[in-house]
C-alpha positions as CSV (number, residue, x, y, z in Angstrom):
1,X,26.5,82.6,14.3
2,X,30.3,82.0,13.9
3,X,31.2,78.4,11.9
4,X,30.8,75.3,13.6
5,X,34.3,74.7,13.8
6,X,34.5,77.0,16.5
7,X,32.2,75.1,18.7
8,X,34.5,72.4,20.4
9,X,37.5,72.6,21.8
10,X,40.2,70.0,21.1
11,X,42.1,69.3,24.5
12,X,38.7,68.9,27.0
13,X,40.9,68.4,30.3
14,X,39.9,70.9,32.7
15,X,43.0,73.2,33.3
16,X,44.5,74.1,36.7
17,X,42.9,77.4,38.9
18,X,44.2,80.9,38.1
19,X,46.6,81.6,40.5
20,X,46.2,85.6,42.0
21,X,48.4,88.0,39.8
22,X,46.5,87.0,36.5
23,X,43.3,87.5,37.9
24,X,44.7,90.8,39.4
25,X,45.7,91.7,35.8
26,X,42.6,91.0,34.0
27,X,41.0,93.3,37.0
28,X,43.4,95.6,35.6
29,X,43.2,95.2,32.5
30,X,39.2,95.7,32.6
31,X,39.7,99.5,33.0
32,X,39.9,99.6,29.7
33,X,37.0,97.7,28.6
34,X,35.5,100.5,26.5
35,X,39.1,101.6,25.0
36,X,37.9,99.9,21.4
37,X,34.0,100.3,21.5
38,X,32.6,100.3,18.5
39,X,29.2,100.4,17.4
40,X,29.2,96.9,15.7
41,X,30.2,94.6,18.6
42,X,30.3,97.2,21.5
43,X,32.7,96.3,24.1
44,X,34.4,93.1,22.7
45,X,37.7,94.0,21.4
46,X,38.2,95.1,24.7
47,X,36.5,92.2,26.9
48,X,38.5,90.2,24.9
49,X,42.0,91.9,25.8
50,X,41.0,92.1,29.2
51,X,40.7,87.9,29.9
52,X,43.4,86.8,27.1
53,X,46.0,86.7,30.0
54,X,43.6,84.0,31.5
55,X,42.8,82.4,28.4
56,X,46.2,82.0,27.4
57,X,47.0,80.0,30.7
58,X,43.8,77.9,30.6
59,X,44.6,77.2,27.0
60,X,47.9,76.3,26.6
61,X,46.5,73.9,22.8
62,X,46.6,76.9,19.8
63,X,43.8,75.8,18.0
64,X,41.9,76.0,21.5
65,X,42.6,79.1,22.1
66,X,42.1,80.5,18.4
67,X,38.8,79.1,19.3
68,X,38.1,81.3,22.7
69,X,39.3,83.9,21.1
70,X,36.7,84.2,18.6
71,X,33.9,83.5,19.9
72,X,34.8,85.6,23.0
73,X,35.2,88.8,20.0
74,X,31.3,87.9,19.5
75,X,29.2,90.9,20.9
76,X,29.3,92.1,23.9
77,X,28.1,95.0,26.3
78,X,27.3,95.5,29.7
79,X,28.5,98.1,32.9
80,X,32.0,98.8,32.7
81,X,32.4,99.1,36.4
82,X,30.7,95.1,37.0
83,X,32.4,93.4,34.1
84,X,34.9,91.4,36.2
85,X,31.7,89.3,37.4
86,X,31.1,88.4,34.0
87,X,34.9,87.5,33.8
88,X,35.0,85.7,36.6
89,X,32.0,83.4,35.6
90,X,32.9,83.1,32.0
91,X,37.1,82.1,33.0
92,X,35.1,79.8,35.8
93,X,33.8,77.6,32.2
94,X,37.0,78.4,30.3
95,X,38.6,76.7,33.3
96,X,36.4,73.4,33.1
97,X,36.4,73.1,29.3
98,X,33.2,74.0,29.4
99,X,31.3,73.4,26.1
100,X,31.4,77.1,24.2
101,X,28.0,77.1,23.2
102,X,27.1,76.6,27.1
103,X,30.3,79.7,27.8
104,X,28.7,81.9,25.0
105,X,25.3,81.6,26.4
106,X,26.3,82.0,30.1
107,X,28.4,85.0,28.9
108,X,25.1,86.8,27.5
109,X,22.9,85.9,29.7
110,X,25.3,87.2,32.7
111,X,25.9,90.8,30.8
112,X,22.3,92.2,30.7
113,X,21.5,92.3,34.1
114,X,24.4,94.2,35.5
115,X,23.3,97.0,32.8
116,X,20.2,98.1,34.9
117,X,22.0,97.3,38.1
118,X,25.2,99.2,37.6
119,X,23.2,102.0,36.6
120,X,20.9,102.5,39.2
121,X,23.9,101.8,41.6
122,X,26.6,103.9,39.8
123,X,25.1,106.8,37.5
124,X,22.0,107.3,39.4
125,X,23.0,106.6,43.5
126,X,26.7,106.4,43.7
127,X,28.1,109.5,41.5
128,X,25.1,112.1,41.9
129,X,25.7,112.0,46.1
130,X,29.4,112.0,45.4
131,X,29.4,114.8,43.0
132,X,26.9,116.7,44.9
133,X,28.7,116.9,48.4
134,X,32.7,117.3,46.5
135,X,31.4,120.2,43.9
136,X,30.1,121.9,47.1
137,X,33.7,121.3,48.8
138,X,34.8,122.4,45.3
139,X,33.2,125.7,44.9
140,X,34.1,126.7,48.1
141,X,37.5,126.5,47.3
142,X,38.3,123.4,49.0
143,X,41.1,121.5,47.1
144,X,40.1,118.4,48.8
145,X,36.6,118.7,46.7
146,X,37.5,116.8,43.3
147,X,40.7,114.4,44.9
148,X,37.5,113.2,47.7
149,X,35.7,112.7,44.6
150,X,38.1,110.4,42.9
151,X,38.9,108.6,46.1
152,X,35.5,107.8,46.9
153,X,34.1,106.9,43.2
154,X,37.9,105.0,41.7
155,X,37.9,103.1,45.5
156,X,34.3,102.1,45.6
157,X,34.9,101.4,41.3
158,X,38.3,99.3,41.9
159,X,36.8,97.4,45.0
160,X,33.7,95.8,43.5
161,X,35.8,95.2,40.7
162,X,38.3,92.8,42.6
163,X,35.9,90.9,45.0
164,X,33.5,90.5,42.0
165,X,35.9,89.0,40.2
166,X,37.1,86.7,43.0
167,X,33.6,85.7,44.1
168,X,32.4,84.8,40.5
169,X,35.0,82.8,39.7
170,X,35.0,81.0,42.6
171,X,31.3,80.1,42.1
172,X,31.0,79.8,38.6
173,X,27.4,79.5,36.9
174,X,25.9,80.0,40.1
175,X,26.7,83.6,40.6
176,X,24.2,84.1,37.7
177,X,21.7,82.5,39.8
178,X,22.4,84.9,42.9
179,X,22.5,87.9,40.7
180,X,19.0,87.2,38.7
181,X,17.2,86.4,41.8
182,X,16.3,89.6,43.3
183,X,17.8,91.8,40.6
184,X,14.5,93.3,39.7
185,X,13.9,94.3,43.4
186,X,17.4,95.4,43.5
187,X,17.0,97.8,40.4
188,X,14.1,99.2,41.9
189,X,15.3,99.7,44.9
190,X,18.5,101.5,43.6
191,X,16.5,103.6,41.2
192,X,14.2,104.8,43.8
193,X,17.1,106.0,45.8
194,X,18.9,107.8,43.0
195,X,15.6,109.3,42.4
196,X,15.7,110.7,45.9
197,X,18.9,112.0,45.8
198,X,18.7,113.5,42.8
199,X,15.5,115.3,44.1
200,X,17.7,116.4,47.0
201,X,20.4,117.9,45.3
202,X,18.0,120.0,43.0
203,X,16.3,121.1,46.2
204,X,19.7,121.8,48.0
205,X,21.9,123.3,45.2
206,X,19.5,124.7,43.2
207,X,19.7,129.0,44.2
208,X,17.5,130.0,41.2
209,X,15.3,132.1,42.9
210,X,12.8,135.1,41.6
211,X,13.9,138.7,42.3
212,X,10.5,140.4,41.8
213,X,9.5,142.9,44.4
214,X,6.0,144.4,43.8
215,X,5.4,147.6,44.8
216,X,2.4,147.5,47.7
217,X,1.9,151.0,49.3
218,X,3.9,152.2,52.2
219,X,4.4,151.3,56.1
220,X,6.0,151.8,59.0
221,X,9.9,150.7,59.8
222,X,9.7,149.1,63.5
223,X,13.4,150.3,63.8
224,X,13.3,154.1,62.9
225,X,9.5,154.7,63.3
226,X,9.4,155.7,59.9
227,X,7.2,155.2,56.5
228,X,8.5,153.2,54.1
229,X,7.7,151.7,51.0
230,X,6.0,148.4,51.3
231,X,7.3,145.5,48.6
232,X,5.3,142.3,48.1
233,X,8.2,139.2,48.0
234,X,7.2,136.9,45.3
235,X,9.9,134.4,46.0
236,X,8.6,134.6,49.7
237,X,5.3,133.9,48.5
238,X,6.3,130.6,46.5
239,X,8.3,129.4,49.9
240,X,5.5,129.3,51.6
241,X,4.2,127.2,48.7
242,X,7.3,125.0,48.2
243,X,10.4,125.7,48.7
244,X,13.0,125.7,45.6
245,X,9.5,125.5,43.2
246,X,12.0,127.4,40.8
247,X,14.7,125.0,40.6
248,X,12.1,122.0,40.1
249,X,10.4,123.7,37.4
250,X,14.1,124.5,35.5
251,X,14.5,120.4,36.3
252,X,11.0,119.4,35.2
253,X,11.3,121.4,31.9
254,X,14.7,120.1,31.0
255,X,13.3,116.1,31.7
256,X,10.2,117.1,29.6
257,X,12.4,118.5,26.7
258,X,14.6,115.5,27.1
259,X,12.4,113.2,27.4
260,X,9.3,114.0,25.7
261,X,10.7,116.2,22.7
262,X,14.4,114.6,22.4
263,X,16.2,117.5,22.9
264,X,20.1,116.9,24.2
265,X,21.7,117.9,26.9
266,X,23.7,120.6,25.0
267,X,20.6,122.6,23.5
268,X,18.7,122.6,27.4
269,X,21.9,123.9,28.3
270,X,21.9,127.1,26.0
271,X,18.7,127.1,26.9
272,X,19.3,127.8,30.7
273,X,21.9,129.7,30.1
274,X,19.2,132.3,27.6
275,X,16.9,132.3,30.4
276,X,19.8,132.9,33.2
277,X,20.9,136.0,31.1
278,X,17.7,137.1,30.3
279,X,15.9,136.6,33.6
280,X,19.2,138.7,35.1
281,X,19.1,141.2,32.8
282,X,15.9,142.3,33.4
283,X,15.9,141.4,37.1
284,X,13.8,138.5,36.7
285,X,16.2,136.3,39.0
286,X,17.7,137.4,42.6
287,X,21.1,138.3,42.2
288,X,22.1,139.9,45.3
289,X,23.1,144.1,44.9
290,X,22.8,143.5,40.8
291,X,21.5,146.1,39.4
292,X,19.7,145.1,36.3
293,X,20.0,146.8,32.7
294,X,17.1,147.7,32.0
295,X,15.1,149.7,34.9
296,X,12.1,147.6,36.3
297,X,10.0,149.1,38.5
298,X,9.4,145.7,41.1
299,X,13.6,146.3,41.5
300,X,13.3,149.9,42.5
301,X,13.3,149.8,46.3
């Protein structure tokens, strides 16, 4: 808790609205919210920067704004991309002369929320489609892969960050009120989703299939009339199951590991990338022509 002398400001007359090119700035300015994280007060140094161009307006007494100045360097942390609501709302009290007890307090309780909600709409809906549909333009060579992605994710970012801004400041405390009254249902709803997608991609881009081809006896080709050797298709055999079973499994293990056994995502990398070399070397995984390096008879056709 900071001194009490940083508890009241001197000069209690509410100051005039922010006119439109500072709040453009701070929206601006909020890009770089992380630029000084540290582990002690997260993201302060750099909410801070951020709203001094509107704290230096509404404060036009020193001592005053000495005061918002420190305790707006208290802790703080929440999603980079929803920030400006919490600007909005906390330059909304700055504005009135709020009491900064009240301002601190509405600040925290207005950054936790939009940590669960910006994830599930960002990391886990937003950017897993976005990434999934451009790195498929991407691979195929299209150019217009990773500048869609940017487009769509900086556009979508840079949008919510202006009319959150505009709409929280424009209704003060009582944008808390909107945001906490469904945001469990929200969350839920948003994670669900992401979960979806993220099911979809792994069934859609994941081509890890089995290249195992069991010798079964001979029969007869309905083209040339002939006898031929009869294979049994083990990846047809697990279609006919489920569809991209291998893929899932690869997905599953790496959540297990992750989750269950803290692993990082570095060590289930080399971890795929072992069994991706060892599965192709011994023709474990379909690879199209490749011929493996060591001779295995369920390859020899």
């Amino acid at each position: 808790m900071e001194s009490n002398k940083y508890l009241t400001y001197v000069d209690k007359t509410p100051a005039k609205p922010l006119d439109k090119s500072t709040l453009n700035k701070m929206v601006w300015r909020s890009l770089n919210l992380q630029a000084a994280f540290n582990y002690e007060r997260m993201q302060a140094a750099g909410w801070l920067w951020s709203i001094l161009p509107g704290l230096e307006k509404i404060h036009t007494n020193k001592e005053d704004l000495s005061t918002s100045m420190t305790h707006n360097m208290e802790f703080f942390n929440t999603h980079p991309f929803l920030v400006t609501f919490v600007m909005g709302i906390v330059l909304s009290l700055e504005q009135q002369k709020a009491d900064v007890n009240l301002i601190r307090g509405v600040r925290t309780a207005a950054m936790g929320p939009l940590g669960g909600i910006g994830d599930a709409l960002f990391w886990f809906t937003l950017v897993p489609i976005t990434a999934g549909i451009t790195a498929n333009m991407a691979i195929g060579g299209s150019i217009a892969g990773p500048i869609l992605y940017f487009l769509i994710t900086f556009g979508v970012e840079m949008a919510l960050r202006y009319w959150l801004m505009y709409w929280s400041y424009d209704l003060g405390t009582r944008a808390i009120e909107v945001l906490t009254k469904n945001a469990r249902e929200f969350t839920h709803a948003a994670s669900l989703l992401g979960v979806f997608i993220v099911g979809a991609l792994t069934c859609n881009y994941g081509s890890t299939a089995l290249g195992i081809l069991i010798p079964n006896g001979t029969k007869i080709d309905p083209a040339t009339k002939k006898t031929v050797e009869n294979f049994i298709d083990i990846q047809a055999l697990l279609n006919g199951i489920l569809p991209a079973l291998i893929p899932l499994g690869l997905t599953l293990m790496c959540y297990t590991l992750i989750k269950k056994k803290n692993w990082s995502p570095t060590k289930c990398i080399l971890l795929l990338l072992v069994i991706g070399i060892v599965g192709c070397a011994f023709g474990i995984w379909s690879s199209g022509e490749y011929t493996p390096l060591v001779p295995v008879p369920w390859r020899v056709k």
